[in-house]
C-alpha positions in Angstrom: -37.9 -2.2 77.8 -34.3 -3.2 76.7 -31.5 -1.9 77.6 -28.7 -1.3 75.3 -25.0 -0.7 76.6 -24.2 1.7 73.3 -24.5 5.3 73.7 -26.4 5.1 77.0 -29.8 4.2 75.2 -32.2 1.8 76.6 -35.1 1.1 74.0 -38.6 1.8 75.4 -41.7 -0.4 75.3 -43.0 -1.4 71.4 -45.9 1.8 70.9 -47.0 5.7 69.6 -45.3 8.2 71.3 -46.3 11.9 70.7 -43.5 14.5 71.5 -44.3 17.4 73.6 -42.9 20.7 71.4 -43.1 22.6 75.2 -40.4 20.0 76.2 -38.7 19.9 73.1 -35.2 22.1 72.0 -33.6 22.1 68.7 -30.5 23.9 69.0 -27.7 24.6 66.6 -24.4 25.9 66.5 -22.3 27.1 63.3 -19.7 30.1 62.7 -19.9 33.4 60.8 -17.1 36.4 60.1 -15.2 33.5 58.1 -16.0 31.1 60.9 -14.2 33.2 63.5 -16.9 33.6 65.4 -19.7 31.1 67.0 -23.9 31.5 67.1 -26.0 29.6 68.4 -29.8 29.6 68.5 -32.6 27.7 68.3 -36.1 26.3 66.4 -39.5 25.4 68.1 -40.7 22.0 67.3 -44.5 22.4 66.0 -45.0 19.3 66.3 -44.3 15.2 66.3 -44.6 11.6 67.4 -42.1 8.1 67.8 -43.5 4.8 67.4 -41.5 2.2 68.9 -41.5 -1.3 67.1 -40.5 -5.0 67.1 -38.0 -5.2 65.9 -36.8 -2.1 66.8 -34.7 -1.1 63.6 -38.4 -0.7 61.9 -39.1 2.2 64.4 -39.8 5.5 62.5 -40.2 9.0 64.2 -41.5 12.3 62.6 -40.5 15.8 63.5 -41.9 19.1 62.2 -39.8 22.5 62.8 -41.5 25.6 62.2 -38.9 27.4 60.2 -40.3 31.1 61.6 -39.0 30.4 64.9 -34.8 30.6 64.0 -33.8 32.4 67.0 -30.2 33.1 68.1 -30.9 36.5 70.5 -29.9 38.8 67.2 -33.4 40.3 65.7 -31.5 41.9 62.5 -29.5 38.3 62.1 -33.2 36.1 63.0 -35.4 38.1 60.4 -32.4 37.9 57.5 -32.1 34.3 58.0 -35.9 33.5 58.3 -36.3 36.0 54.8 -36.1 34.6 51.1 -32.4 34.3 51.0 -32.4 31.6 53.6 -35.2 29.8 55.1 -37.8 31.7 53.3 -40.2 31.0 56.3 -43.2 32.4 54.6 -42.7 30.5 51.4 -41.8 27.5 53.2 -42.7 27.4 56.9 -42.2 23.7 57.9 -38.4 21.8 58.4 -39.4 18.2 58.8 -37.4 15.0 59.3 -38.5 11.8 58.8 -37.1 8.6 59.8 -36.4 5.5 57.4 -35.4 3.0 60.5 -32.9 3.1 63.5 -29.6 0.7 63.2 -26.6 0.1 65.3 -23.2 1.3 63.5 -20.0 0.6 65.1 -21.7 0.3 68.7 -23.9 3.3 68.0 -27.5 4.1 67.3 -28.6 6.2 64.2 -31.7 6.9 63.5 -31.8 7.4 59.4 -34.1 9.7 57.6 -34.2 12.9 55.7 -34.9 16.5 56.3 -36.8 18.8 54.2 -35.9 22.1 53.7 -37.1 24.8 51.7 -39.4 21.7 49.5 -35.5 19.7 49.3 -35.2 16.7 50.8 -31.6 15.4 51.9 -30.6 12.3 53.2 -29.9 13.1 57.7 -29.1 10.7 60.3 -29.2 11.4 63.6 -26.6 9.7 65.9 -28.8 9.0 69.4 -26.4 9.9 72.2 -29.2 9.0 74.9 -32.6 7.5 75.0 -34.3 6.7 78.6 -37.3 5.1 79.0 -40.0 5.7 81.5 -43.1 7.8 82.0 -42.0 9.8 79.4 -39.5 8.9 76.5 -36.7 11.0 76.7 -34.0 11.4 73.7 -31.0 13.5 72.8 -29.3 13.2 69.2 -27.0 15.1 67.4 -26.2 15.5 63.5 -24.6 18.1 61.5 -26.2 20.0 58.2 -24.6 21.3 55.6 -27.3 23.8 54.4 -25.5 24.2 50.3 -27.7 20.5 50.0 -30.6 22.6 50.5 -29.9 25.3 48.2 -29.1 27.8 51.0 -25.9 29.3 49.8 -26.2 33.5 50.5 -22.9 34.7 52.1 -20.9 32.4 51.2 -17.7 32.5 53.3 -19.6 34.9 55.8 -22.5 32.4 56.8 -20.9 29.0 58.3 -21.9 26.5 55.7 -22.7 23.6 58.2 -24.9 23.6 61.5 -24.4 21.3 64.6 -27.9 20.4 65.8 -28.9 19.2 68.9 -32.3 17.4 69.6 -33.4 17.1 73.2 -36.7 15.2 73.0 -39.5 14.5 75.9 -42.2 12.6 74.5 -45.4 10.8 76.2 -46.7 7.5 75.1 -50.3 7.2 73.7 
């Protein structure tokens, strides 16, 4: 293991690591009413895995989102957003990111990649706020998604255009 000073991230031992989607939140925050008001919710990871190499800016990770479970505690709002003008869950039930590499920028780690949504991919990077290293690998990043990339632009105006998402991670080495 190294440990970096940036961001609180120490680097974990070169290997697979599988993430556990029972451990695992994605949650996001945006605005509706003409961004007056806040929602948040959440998405259950279906499934994942990290592999840690040397050098570590060649270390890629995976992340699969099943799209059905958008969540924010509003059953009317969940099923809208999961139908065809937004996610279109049945049509398209996986949101995946995939990483290109993990680099240092201005004393900060980003993981770069893309995310998938609805069969578009955008470029995403992640910025790592905190990576610990022990039994279990343990991560929390943050990025921000601007969901007219991906074609999803019903209500406009009424619908905040970009997300805030959170990634708390817990994965096990293999």
């Amino acid at each position: 293991m190294t440990s970096m000073a940036a961001d609180r991230v120490t680097i974990p031992a070169a290997g697979d690591y599988r993430i556990d989607p029972a451990r695992t939140t994605v949650s996001f925050a945006t605005r509706h009413l003409f961004g007056l008001a806040p929602v948040r919710g959440t998405f259950q990871l279906r499934d994942g895995h990290i592999q840690v190499t040397e050098p570590v800016a060649d270390s890629s990770a995976r992340a699969v989102i099943a799209a059905s479970t958008f969540h924010t505690g509003l059953p009317a709002r969940d099923t809208h957003v999961r139908g065809p003008a937004y996610l279109d869950a049945e049509r398209h039930p996986a949101i995946v990111f995939a990483s290109t590499g993990l680099e240092q920028v201005e004393g900060r780690w980003m993981l770069r990649g893309s995310l998938t949504v609805r069969d578009r991919t955008c470029p995403l990077d992640l910025r790592v706020e905190e990576l610990t290293a022990g039994p279990t690998l343990t991560l929390r990043a943050t990025t921000w998604v601007d969901r007219y990339a991906f074609g999803i632009t019903a209500m406009k105006g009424m619908t905040g255009r970009r997300l805030t998402l959170t990634l708390s991670v817990t994965a096990t080495r293999t």
